[in-house]
Structures are given as structure tokens and as C-alpha cells.
C-alpha positions as CSV (number, residue, x, y, z in Angstrom):
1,X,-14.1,31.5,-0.9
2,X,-15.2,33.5,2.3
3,X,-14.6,29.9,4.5
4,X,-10.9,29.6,3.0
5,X,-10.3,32.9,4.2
6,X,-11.9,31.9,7.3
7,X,-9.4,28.9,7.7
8,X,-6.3,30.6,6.7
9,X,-7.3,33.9,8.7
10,X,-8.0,31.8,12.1
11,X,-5.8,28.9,13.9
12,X,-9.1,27.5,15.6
13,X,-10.2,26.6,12.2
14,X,-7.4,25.6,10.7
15,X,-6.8,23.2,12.9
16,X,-9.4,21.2,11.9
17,X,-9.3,21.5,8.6
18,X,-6.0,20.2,8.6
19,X,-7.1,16.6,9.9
20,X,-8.8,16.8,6.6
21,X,-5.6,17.0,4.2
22,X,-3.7,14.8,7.1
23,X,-6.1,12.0,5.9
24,X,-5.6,12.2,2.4
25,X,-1.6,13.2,2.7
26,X,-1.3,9.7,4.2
27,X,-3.8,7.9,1.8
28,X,-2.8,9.5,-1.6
29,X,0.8,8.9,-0.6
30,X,-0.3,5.0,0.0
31,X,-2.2,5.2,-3.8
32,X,0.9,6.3,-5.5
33,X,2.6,3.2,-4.6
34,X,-0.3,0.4,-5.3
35,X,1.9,-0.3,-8.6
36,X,5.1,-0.7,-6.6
37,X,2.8,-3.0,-3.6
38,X,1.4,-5.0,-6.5
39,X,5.2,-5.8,-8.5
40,X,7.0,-6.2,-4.6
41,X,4.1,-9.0,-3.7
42,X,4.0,-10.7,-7.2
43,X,0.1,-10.5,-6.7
44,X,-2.4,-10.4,-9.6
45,X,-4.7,-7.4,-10.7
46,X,-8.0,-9.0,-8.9
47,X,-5.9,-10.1,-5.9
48,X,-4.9,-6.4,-5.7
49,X,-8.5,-5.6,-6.1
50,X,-9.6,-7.7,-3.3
51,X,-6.7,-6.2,-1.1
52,X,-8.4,-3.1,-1.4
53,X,-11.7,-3.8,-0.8
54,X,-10.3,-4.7,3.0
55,X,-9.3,-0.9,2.9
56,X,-12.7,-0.5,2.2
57,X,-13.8,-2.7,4.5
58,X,-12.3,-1.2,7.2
59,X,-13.8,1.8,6.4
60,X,-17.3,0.7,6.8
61,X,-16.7,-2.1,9.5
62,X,-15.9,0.8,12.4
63,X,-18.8,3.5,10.9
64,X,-21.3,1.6,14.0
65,X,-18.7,2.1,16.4
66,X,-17.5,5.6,15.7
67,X,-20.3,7.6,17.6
68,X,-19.6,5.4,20.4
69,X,-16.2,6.2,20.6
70,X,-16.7,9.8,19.9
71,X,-19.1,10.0,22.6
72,X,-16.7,8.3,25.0
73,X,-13.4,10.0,24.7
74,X,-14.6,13.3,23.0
75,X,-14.5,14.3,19.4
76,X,-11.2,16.5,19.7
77,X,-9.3,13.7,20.9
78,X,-10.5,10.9,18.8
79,X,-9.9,13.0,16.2
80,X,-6.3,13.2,17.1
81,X,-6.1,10.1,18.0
82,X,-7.7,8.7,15.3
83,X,-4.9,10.7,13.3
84,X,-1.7,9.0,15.3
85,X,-3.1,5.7,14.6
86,X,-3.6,6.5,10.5
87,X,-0.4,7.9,10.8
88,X,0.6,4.2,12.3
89,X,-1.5,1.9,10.3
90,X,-0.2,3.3,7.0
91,X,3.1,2.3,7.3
92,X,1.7,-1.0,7.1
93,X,1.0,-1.9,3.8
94,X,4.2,-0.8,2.9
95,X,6.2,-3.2,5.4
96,X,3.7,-6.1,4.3
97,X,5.9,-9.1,3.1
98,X,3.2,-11.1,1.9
99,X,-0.5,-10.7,0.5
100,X,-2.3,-11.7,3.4
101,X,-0.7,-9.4,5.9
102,X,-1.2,-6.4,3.1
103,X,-5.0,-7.4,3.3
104,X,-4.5,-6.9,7.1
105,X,-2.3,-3.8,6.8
106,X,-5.1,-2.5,4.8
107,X,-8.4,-3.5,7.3
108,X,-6.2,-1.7,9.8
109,X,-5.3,1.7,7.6
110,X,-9.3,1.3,6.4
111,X,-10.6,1.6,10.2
112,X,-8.4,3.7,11.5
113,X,-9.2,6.8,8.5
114,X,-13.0,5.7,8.9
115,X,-13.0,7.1,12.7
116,X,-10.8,9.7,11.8
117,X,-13.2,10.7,9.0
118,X,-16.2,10.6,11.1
119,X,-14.7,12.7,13.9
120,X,-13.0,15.2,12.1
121,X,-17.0,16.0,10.2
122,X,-18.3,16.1,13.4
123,X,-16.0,18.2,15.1
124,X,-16.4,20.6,12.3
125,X,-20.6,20.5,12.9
126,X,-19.8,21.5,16.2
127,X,-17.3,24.0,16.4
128,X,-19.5,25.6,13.1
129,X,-22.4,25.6,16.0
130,X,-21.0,27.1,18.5
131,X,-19.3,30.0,16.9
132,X,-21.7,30.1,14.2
133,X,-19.3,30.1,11.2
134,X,-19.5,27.7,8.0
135,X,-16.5,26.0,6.7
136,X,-17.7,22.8,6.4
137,X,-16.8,22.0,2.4
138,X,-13.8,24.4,2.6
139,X,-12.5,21.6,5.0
140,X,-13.5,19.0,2.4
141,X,-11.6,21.2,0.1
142,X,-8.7,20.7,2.1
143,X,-9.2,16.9,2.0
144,X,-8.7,17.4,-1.7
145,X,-5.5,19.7,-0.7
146,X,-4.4,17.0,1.0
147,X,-4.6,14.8,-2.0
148,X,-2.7,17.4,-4.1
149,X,-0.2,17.4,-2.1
150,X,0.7,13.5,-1.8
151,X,0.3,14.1,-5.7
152,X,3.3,16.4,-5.6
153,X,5.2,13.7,-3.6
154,X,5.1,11.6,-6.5
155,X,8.1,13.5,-8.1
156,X,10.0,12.1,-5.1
157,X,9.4,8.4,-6.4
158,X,12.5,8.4,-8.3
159,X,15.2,10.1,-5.9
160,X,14.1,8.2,-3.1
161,X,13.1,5.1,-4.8
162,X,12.5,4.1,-1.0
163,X,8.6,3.7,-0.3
164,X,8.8,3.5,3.6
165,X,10.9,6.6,3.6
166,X,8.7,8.8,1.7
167,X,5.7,7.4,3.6
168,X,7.9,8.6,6.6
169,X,8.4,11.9,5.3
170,X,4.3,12.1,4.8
171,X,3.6,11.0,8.5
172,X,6.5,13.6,9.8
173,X,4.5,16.6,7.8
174,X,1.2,15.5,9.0
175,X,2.3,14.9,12.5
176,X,4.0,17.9,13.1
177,X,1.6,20.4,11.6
178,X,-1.0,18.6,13.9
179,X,0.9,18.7,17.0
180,X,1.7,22.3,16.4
181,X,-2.4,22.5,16.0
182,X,-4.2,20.4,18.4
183,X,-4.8,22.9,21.3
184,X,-7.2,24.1,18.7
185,X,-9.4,21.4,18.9
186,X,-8.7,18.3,21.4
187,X,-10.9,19.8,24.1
188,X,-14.1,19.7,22.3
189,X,-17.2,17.6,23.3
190,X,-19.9,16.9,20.6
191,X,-23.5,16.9,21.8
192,X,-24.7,13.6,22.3
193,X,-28.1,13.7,20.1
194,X,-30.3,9.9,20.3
195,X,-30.6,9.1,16.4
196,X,-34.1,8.2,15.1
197,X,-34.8,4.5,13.4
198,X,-34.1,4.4,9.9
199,X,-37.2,3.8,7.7
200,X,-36.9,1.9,4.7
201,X,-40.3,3.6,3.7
202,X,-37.8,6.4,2.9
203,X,-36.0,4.4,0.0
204,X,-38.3,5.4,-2.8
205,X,-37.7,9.0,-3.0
206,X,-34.4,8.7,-2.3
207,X,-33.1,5.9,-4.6
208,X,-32.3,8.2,-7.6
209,X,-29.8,10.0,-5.3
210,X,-28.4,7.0,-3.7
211,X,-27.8,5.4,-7.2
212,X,-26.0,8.4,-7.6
213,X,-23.9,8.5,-4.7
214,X,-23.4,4.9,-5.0
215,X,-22.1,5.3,-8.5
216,X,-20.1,9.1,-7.9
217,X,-17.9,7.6,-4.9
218,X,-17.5,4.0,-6.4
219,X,-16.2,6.0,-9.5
220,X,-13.7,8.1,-7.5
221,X,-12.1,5.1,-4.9
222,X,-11.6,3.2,-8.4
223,X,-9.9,6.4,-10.1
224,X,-7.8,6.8,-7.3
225,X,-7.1,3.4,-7.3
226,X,-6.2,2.5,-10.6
227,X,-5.0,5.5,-12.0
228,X,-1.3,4.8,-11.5
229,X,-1.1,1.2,-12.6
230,X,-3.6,2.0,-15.9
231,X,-1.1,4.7,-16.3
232,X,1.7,2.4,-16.4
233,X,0.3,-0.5,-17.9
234,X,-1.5,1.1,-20.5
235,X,0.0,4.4,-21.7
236,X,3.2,3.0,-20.7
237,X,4.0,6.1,-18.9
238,X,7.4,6.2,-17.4
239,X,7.8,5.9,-13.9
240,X,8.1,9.5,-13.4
241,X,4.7,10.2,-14.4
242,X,3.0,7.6,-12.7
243,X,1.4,9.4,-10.2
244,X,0.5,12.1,-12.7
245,X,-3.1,10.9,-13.0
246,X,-3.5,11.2,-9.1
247,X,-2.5,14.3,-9.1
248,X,-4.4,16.0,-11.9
249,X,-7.9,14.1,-10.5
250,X,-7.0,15.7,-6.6
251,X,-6.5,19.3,-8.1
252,X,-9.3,19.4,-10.0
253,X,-11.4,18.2,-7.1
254,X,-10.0,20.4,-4.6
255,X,-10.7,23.5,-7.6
256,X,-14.5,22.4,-7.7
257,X,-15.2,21.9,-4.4
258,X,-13.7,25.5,-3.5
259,X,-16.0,27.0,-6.6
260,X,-18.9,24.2,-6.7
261,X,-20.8,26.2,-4.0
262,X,-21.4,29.2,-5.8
263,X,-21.4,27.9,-9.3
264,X,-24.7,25.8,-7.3
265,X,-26.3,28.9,-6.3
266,X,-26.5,30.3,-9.8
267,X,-27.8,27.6,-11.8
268,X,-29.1,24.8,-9.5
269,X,-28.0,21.2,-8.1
270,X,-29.4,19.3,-10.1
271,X,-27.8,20.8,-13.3
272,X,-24.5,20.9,-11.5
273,X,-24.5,17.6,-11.0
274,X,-25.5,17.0,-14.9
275,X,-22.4,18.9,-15.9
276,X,-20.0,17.2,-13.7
277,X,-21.6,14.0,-15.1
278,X,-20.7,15.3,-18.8
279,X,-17.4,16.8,-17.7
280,X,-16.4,12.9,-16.2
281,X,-17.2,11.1,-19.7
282,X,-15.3,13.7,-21.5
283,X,-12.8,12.7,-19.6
284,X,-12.6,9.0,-19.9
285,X,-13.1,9.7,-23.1
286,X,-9.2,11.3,-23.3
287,X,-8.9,8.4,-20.9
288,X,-9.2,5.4,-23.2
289,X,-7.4,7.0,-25.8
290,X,-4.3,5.3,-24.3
291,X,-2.4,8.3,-24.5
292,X,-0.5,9.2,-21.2
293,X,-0.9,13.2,-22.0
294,X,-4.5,12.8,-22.9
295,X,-4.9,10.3,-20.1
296,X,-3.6,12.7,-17.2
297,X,-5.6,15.4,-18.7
298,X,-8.8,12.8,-18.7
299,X,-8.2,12.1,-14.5
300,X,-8.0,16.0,-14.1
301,X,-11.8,16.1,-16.3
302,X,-12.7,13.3,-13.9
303,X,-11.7,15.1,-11.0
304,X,-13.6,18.5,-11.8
305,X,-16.5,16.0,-12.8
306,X,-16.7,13.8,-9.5
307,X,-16.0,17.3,-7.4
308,X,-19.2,18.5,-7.0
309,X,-21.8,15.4,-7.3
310,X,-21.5,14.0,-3.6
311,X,-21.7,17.1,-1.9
312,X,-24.8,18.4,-4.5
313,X,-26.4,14.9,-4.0
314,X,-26.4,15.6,-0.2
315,X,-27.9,18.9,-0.6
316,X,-30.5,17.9,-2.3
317,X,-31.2,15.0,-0.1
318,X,-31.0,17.2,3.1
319,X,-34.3,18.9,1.2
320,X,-36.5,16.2,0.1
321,X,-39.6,17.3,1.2
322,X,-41.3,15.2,3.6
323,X,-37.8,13.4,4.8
324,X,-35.8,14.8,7.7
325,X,-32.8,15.7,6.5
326,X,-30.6,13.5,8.9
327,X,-32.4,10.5,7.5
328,X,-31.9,11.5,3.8
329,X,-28.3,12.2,4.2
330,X,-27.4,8.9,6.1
331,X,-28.8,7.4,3.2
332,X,-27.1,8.5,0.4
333,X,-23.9,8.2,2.5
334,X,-24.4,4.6,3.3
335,X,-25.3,3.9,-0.6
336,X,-22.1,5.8,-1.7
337,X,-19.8,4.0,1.1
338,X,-21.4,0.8,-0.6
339,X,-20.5,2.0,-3.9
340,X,-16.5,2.8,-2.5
341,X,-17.0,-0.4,-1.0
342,X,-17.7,-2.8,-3.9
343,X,-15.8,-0.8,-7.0
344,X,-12.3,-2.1,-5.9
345,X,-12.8,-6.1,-6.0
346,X,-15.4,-5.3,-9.3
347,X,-12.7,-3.4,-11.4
348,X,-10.1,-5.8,-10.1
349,X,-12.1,-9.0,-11.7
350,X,-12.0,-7.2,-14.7
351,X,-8.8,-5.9,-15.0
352,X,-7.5,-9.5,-14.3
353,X,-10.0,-11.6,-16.8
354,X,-10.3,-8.7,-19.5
355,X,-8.2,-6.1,-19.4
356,X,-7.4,-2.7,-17.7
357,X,-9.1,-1.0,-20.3
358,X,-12.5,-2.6,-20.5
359,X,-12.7,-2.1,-16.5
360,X,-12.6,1.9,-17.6
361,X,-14.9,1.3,-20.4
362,X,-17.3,0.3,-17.2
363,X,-16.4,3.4,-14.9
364,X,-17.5,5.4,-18.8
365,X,-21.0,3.5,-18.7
366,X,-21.2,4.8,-14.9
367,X,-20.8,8.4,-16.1
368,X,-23.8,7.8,-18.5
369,X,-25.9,6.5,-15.8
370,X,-25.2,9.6,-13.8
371,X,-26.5,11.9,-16.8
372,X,-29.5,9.3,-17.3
373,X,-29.9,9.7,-13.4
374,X,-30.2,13.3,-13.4
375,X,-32.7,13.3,-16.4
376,X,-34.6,11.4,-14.5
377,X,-34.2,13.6,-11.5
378,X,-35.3,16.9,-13.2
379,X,-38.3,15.1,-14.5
380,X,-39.3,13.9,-11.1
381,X,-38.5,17.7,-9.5
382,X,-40.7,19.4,-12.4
């Protein structure tokens, strides 16, 4: 909790860490309204799922062209930058009057939030460098903030009942609190640093963790996701409660990632990352009971769950013996940008040619392999 102090005590790092719930403002108040996209368009459940796989897409398309860019214009301006065009791009799928400009609208919203993400972590790095201070996962917890807080927007479905206009209202909060905070941060330079080759004689030791991260991130884009329309199709939640799921999933995340460092320190990653896995089936457990109480209560489980296995999986990957830790890292984070890659169209197939419910029954069997994958992790380690 020292870094949240640190934030809310000091402008210069607040102003960072606001980029971080600007990002998922903008996207969470997109993922309340996937249900509303899908009904407008008269698209089906796997041609929604293919839609947001060119989110996704996007995403990963601009990741080899992000330190370029950064290194060009400077990482406090692409970060802001990169924040005025997420602000632009997701308008888009809102305005799109047909399923082939939504899958554009999406590409668009996917690239722009991937140089915005990779900016906004590296400005961090740097500005924790040179004024040696840590608030690195603080400012993750903030991305979760962020989340929460589109989450409370969903009470403002029903009075508005205007999409574009609350979207509006999102991009004027995000804008304005970034404008009022971008002296903070726009001048600063990242230190250009020449990356070493990736091995692939690394992949052995490292393929438990990237099974991991590739499971853990696929799990959370698809909760996000689906959350609203499984809560609507269903429970047969009223439209009111829609974005419920969301919201209890994003607070629960942002609580463990605030406590999941300490909680680390007492009893160990790996076990950490055990519990969350447990916690996560409990909850899609509640989940599949159909029930929309026990359903929202399930996507919070989820939420506390998921919080702490990325960031635990990249600790412990930053410390495999014998592996730089650059190296280790970049690999987990490709395998779990896969795994957010692929989830969308794969849950969306099933959705369409089973049903809603057996594509959660999967995301259940994920949480298993998790457990099984941190069994297998503790064996390895002793």
C-alpha cells in the first residue's frame, strides 16, 4: 500500500498512473455494451467472437512497432498521444453501422490501447529509475481502477440508453484528468537499450509459466468479454444488472493486485498463484449455477482469482535461474498476449454451435489446468 500512497501523495506519479485507468475507463465502458453492439448489428455469437479477436489483433499487430515509435517521439508523448487516439478509436465501434466496419473499428481501438499500454509500462520503468521509487503494480492497480469505474457507469445504461453519449461522457473524464496531468510526464525520454535475440533454447524451462500466462490472460479477455451477454442470456438478468459481472471481476482485481504483493511475500508465488487458481473455479462454479446473484458473485471470485497470477507468473520468470530476466518475461508475455489473442474467436465458436454455458464449462477446465500447472511447478522448484 506504500506505492498508493506514493501516487496519491505526488502529482508526478499520478500522472502516470492515470494513463493506466484512462485505458481501461475507455475499454470497460466499450465491454459493457458488446450486448447492445451484438443486438444493433444482428450479428451471431461467433461473428461477435471473431470481431473481437480484431481487437485483439490490433493489440498484438502494433507490439513490433511500439519501441520504434517510443524511441522516436519519446515515451511521454506517445503515451499521450497514444491516449487521444484510444480516446478516438473507441468511439468507433459504437458508430459502426455494419459488421465489417465494427471489425475495423475494433483493429483500430486494439492498436491504438497496444501502444498506449506499452508506453505507459515503460514510462513507469523509467521515471521508477530515475527517482528510485516503485509503483509499478500500484499503476496496474489503477488499470483495474479504471475498470471499476466504467463498471459503475453501467448504472447509467438505463437513463441514458444512449451508447455514444456515455462513451462521450468516458472520453471527457479521461481527457480532462489527463490534460490536467500531462506536464507530469510528456517530457520524458526512455533509454534506448539494443534487445538481445530471443532463444528458443529458453522454451523448456519456461513453458509451465507460459501455459500459465497463456491460460490466466485468455481467461480474463474472455470474462470481460462475455460476462454481460452470459449475464443476459443466461441468468436472464435485467438490463440493469448487465454490467454487474464486469464490475464485481474489476474490483476484485484491483483489491488483489493492491494486497497480492504482500500476501506474496509471506507465503510464496507459487502458492499464490495455486490459490488464485482455486479461488477462479470456485467461482465458475457459482458461475454455472445460472443464477444472476451467484453469477456476479462468481466474476468477483474470478476476479480475486486472475488478480494475482500474471503478475506472480512474471516474478517468477524474471528469476529462473540461468535465464535473463528480460528474456523470461518477454516470453511469458508473448504466450499470454496469444492466449488474449485466441480466447475470443474460441469461446465465440462455442457459444454459437453449443451454447453460452458449455464455452464457461471450458474457461472451468482452464482453471484446473492452472492448479495442475502449479503442481507441476512446485515439483519442478523442489
Amino acid at each position: 500500500m506504500r506505492s498508493l500512497r506514493l501516487i496519491l501523495g505526488n502529482a508526478r506519479y499520478f500522472g502516470p498512473s492515470w494513463v493506466f485507468a484512462s485505458i481501461n475507463i475507455l475499454f470497460g465502458t466499450w465491454a459493457i455494451y458488446i450486448p447492445t453492439v451484438k443486438d444493433a448489428l444482428n450479428i451471431s455469437k461467433s461473428e461477435l467472437g471473431i470481431a473481437i479477436f480484431f481487437l485483439a489483433l490490433g493489440v498484438f499487430t502494433i507490439f513490433p512497432f511500439a519501441s520504434a515509435i517510443i524511441n522516436k517521439f519519446g515515451v511521454g508523448k506517445t503515451t499521450f498521444y497514444g491516449v487521444l487516439l484510444s480516446c478516438i478509436t473507441a468511439m468507433l465501434p459504437l458508430l459502426a453501422p455494419n459488421y465489417y466496419i465494427l471489425m475495423g473499428a475494433l483493429f483500430l481501438f486494439g492498436a491504438t490501447n497496444g501502444v498506449t499500454d506499452i508506453s505507459m509500462n515503460t514510462l513507469v520503468t523509467e521515471i521508477e529509475k530515475k527517482d528510485k521509487v516503485k509503483f509499478m503494480a500500484a499503476s496496474h492497480g489503477f488499470f483495474s481502477l479504471g475498470g471499476v469505474l466504467a463498471g459503475l457507469g453501467s448504472f447509467l445504461i438505463g437513463p441514458i440508453s444512449n451508447p455514444v453519449l456515455h462513451m462521450s461522457i468516458a472520453v471527457l473524464l479521461v481527457l480532462v484528468v489527463n490534460f490536467r496531468f500531462r506536464s507530469q510526464y510528456f517530457s520524458e525520454i526512455a533509454e534506448e537499450i539494443e534487445n538481445e535475440p530471443f532463444s528458443f533454447g529458453l522454451l523448456k524451462p519456461l513453458l509451465l509459466l507460459g501455459l500459465i500466462s497463456f491460460v490466466a490472460m485468455g481467461s480474463e479477455g474472455a470474462i470481460v468479454d462475455w460476462s454481460g451477454l452470459y449475464l443476459k442470456e443466461i441468468t436472464l438478468a435485467p438490463e440493469a444488472l448487465w454490467g454487474l459481472g464486469f464490475l464485481g471481476f474489476q474490483v476484485t482485481m484491483t483489491l488483489g493486485r493492491f494486497l497480492g504483493d504482500g500476501i506474496s511475500d509471506k507465503i510464496g508465488s507459487i502458492k499464490i498463484v495455486a490459490i488464485g487458481a482455486i479461488l477462479a473455479i470456485v467461482g465458475y462454479f457459482l458461475v454455472l449455477t445460472g443464477n444472476t446473484y451467484f453469477s456476479i458473485l462468481g466474476f468477483a471470485l474470478n476476479g480475486l482469482g486472475f488478480s494475482v497470477m500474471v503478475p506472480e507468473v512474471f516474478r517468477i520468470g524474471g528469476n529462473v535461474k540461468g535465464i535473463d530476466s528480460s528474456k523470461g518475461i518477454a516470453f511469458i508475455a508473448g504466450a499470454g498476449y496469444t492466449g488474449f489473442l485466441c480466447a475470443p474467436p474460441i469461446l465465440g465458436f462455442l457459444a454459437e454451435n453449443y451454447s453460452l454455458t458449455r464455452s464457461f464449462v471450458v474457461l472451468l477446465a482452464c482453471g484446473f489446468l492452472i492448479l495442475l500447472f502449479t503442481l507441476l511447478l512446485k515439483r519442478k522448484k523442489a
